[in-house]
C-alpha positions as CSV (number, residue, x, y, z in Angstrom):
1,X,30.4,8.9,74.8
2,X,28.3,6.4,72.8
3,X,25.4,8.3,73.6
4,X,26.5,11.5,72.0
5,X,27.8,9.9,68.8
6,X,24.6,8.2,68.7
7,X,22.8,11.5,68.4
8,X,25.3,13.0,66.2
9,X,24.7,10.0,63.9
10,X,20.9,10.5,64.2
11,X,21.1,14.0,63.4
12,X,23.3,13.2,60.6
13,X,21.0,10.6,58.9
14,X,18.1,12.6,59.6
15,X,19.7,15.4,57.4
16,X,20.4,13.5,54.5
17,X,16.8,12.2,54.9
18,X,15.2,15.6,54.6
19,X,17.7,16.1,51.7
20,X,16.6,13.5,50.1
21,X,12.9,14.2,50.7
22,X,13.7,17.6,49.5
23,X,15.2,16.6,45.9
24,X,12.1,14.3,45.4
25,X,9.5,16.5,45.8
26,X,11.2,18.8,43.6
27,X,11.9,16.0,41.1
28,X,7.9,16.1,39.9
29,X,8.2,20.0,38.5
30,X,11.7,19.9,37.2
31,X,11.9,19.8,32.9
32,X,14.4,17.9,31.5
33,X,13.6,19.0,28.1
34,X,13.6,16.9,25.3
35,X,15.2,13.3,25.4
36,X,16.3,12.7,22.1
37,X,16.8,14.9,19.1
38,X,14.4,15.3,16.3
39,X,14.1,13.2,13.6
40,X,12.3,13.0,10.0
41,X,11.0,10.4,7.7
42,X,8.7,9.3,5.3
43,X,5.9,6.5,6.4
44,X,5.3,3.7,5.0
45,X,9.2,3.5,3.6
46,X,10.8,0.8,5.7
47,X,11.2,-1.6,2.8
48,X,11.3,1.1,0.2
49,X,8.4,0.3,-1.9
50,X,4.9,0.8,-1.1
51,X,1.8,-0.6,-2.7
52,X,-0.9,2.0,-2.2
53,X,-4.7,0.4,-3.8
54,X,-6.4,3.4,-6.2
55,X,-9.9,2.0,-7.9
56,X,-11.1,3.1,-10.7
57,X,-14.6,4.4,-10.0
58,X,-12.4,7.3,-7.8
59,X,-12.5,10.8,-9.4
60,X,-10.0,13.0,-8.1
61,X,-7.3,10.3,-7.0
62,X,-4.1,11.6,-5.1
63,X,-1.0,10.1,-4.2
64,X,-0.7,10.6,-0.5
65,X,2.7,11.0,1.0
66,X,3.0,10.8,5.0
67,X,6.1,12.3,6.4
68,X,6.9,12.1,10.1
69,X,9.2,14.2,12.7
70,X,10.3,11.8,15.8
71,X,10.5,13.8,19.0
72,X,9.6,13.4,22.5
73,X,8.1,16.5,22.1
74,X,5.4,18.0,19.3
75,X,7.5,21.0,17.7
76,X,7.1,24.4,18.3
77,X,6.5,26.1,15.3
78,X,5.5,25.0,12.0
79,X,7.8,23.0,9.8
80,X,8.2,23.2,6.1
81,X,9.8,20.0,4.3
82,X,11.3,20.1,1.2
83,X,10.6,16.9,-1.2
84,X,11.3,15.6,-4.4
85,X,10.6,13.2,-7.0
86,X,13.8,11.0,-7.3
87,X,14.4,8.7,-10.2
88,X,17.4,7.0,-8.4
89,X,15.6,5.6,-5.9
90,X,13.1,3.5,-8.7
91,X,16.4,2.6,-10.3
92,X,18.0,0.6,-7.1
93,X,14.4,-0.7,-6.0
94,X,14.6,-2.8,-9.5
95,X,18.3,-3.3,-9.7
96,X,17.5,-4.7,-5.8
97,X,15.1,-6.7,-6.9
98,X,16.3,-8.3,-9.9
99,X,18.8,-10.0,-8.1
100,X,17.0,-11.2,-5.1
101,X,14.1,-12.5,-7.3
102,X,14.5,-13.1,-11.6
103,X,11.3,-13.1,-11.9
104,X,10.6,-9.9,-10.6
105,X,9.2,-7.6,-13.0
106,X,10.6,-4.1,-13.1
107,X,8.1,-1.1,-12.1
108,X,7.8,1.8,-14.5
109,X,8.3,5.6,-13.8
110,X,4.9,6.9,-13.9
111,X,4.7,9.3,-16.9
112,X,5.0,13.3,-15.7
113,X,1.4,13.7,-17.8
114,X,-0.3,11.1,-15.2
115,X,0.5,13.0,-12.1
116,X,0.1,17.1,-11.2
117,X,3.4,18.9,-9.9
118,X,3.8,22.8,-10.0
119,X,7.3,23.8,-8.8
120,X,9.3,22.1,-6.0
121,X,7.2,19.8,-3.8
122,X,6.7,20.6,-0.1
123,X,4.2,19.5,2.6
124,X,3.9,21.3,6.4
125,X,4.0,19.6,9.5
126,X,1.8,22.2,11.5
127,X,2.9,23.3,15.2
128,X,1.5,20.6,18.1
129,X,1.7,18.0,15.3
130,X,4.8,15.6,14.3
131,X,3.1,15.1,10.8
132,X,2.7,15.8,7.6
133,X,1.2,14.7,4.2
134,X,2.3,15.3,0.6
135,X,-0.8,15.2,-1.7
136,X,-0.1,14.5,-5.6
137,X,-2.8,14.5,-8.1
138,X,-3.1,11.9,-10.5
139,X,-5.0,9.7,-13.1
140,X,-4.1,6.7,-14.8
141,X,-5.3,7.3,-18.2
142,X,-3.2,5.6,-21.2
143,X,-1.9,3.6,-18.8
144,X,-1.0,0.1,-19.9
145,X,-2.9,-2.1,-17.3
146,X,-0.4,-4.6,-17.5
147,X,2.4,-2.7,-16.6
148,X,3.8,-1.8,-12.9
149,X,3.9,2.2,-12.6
150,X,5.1,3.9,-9.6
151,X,5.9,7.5,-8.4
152,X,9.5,7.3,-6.1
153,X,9.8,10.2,-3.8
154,X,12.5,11.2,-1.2
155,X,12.9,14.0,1.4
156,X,15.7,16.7,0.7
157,X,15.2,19.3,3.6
158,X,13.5,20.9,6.3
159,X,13.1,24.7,7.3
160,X,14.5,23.8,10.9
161,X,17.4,21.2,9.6
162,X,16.3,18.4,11.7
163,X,18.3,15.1,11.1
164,X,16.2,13.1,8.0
165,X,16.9,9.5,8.7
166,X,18.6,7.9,5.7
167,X,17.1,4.6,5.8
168,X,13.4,5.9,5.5
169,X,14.4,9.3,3.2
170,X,12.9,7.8,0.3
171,X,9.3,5.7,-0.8
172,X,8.3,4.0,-4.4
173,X,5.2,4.6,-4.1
174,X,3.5,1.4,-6.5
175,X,-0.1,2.5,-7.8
176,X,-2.3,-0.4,-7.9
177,X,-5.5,-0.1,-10.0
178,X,-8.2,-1.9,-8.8
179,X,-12.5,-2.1,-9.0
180,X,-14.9,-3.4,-6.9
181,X,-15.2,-6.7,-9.1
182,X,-11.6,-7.7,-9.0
183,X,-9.2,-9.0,-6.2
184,X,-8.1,-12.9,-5.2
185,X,-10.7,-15.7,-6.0
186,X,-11.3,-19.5,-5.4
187,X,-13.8,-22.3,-6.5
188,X,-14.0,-24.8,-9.0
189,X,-14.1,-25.0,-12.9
190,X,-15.9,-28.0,-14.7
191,X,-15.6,-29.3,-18.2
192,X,-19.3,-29.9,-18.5
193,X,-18.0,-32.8,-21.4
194,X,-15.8,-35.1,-19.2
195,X,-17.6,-34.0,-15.9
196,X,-13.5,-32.8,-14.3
197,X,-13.2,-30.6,-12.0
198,X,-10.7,-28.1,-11.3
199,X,-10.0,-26.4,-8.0
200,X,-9.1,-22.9,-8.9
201,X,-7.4,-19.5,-7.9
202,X,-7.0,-16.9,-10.1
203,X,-6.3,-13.4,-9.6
204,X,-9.2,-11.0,-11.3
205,X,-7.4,-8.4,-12.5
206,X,-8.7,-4.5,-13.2
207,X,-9.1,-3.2,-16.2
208,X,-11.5,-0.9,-16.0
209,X,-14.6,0.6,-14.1
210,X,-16.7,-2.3,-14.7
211,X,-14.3,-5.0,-16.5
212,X,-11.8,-7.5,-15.2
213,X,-9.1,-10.6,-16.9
214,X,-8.9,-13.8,-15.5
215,X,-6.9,-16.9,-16.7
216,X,-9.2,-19.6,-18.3
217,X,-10.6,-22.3,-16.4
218,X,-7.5,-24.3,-15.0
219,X,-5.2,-22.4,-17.3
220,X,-1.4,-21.2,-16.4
221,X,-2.0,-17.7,-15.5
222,X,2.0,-16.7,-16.4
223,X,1.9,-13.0,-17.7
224,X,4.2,-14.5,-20.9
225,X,0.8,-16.7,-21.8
226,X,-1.1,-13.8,-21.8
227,X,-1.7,-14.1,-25.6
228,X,-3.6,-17.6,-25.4
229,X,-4.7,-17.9,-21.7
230,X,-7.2,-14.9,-20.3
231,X,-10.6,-13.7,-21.1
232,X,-12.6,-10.6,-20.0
233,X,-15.3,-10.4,-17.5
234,X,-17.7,-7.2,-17.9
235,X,-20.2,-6.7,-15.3
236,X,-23.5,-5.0,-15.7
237,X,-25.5,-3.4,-12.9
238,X,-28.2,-5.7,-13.2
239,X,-25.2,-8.2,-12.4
240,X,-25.6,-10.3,-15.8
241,X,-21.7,-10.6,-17.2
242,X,-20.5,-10.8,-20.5
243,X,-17.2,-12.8,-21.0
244,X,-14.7,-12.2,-24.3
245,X,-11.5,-13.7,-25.2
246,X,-8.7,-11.4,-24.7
247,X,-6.0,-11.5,-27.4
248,X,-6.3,-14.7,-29.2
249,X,-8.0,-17.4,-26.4
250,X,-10.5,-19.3,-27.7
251,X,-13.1,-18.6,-25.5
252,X,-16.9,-18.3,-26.4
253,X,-19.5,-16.9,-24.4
254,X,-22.4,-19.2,-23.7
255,X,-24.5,-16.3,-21.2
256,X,-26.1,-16.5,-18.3
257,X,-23.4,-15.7,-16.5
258,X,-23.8,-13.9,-13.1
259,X,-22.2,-12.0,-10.3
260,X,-23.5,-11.6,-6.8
261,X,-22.8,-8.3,-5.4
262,X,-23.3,-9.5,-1.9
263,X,-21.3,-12.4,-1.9
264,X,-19.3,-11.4,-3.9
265,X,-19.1,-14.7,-6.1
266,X,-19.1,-15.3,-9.9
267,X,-20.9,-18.4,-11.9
268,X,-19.9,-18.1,-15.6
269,X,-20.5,-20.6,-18.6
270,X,-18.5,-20.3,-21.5
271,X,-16.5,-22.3,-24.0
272,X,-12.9,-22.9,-23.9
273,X,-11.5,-24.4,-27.1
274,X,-14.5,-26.2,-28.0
275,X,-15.3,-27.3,-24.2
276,X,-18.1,-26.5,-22.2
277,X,-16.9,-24.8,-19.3
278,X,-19.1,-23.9,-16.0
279,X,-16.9,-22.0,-13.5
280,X,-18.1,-20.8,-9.8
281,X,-15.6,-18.4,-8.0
282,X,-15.8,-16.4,-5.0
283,X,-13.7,-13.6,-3.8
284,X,-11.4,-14.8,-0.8
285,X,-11.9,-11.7,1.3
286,X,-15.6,-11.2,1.1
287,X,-17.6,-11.3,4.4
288,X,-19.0,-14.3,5.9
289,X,-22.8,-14.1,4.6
290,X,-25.7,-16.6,6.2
């Protein structure tokens, strides 16, 4: 008796085995289609606003706007998405803003004559690939340099009426106007009179192809002193710079003021309010040089 139960329960196992053997070799071949639904957005819009860097010597700029459909899979065809520009979204970046921060300064709506838009905008996200990207035209000319424009932008619609995810439907897109001269600086400024010296920061600011503003020597470089407490920087290509007040400092140049294109440093002499100044400044992120 134990004996044929024994081979009944051999038998038995042996069956389920070979099931079991069956279902995993089949397991490799079998599509289970996509896993999760498809999904679109805009890149680059987690926290809403996005600082893209444009410089000056650029002919030709565009705004660039990437828009992305999550899937497991590429899709299948190719996908038309509907954008648009959208004021609202500028409006609650600032009102946003304000509150967290007071001394946040509110960005500007980038004038319609600064940017190129015929009709509706729309970018393709071709077959095979999962994105897109929006390409806007634009210059900044008679724009006020010390002024935050932007361009916002949100998603309306796509031609297969995927899900657009709400939290990343819309981008301020901040244009930042910079030139190869400008950027984040440190060094030291001396009143050649009293022999003090200053460890310095500023922030070189863009004006132009060739020209840049900087606060004066150890100076408060609050935007509301702007009247008193910045000069000009113009470089030539021979690297010789010429320094002027801007608005009403009282700053004199006193020449021989240089900038090295390699290393990316500045040594300027002027006066500030009657005082010698000699000033050497080097941009933060320029390569290490020997």
């Amino acid at each position: 008796m134990k004996t044929i139960l024994e081979k009944i329960f051999t038998g038995s196992t042996m069956i389920v085995f070979l099931c079991f053997l069956t279902v995993m070799s089949c397991s490799d071949d079998t599509d289970f289609g996509e896993q999760y639904k498809k999904t679109i957005y805009i890149v680059n819009s987690n926290s809403l606003l996005y600082t893209g860097e444009h410089y000056f010597e650029k002919e030709n700029d565009e705004i660039v706007i990437s828009v992305y459909c999550a899937s497991s899979e590429p899709i299948g065809s190719d996908l038309k998405v509907r954008l648009k520009v959208h004021r609202d979204a500028l409006d609650s970046l600032n009102t946003i803003s304000e509150l967290a921060d007071p001394s946040y300064i509110s960005k500007l709506m980038l004038p319609k004559a600064n940017y190129q838009m015929e009709g509706e905008l729309y970018t393709t996200i071709k077959a095979g690939r999962q994105y897109g990207t929006l390409n806007i035209p634009f210059d900044f000319t008679g724009l006020d340099p010390d002024y935050d424009y932007a361009l916002p932008i949100s998603l309306v619609s796509n031609s297969a009426d995927y899900d657009i995810n709400p939290d990343v439907k819309s981008i301020v897109y901040e244009i930042k106007m910079i030139n190869e001269y400008s950027g984040s600086f440190a060094g030291s400024s001396s009143e050649e009179t009293t022999s003090r010296i200053s460890s310095v920061q500023p922030a070189l600011k863009a004006m132009s192809v060739n020209t840049v503003r900087m606060p004066i020597h150890n100076l408060d470089d609050d935007i509301q002193l702007l009247d008193t407490n910045f000069m000009l920087l113009t470089i030539a290509e021979d690297g010789s710079v010429t320094i002027s007040p801007w608005a009403n400092a009282l700053v004199t140049d006193l020449g021989e003021s240089t900038y090295d294109f390699v290393r990316q440093r500045y040594e300027l002499n002027y006066e500030y309010n009657g005082i010698p100044i000699s000033e050497i400044i080097t941009n933060i992120d320029a390569p290490q040089t020997e």
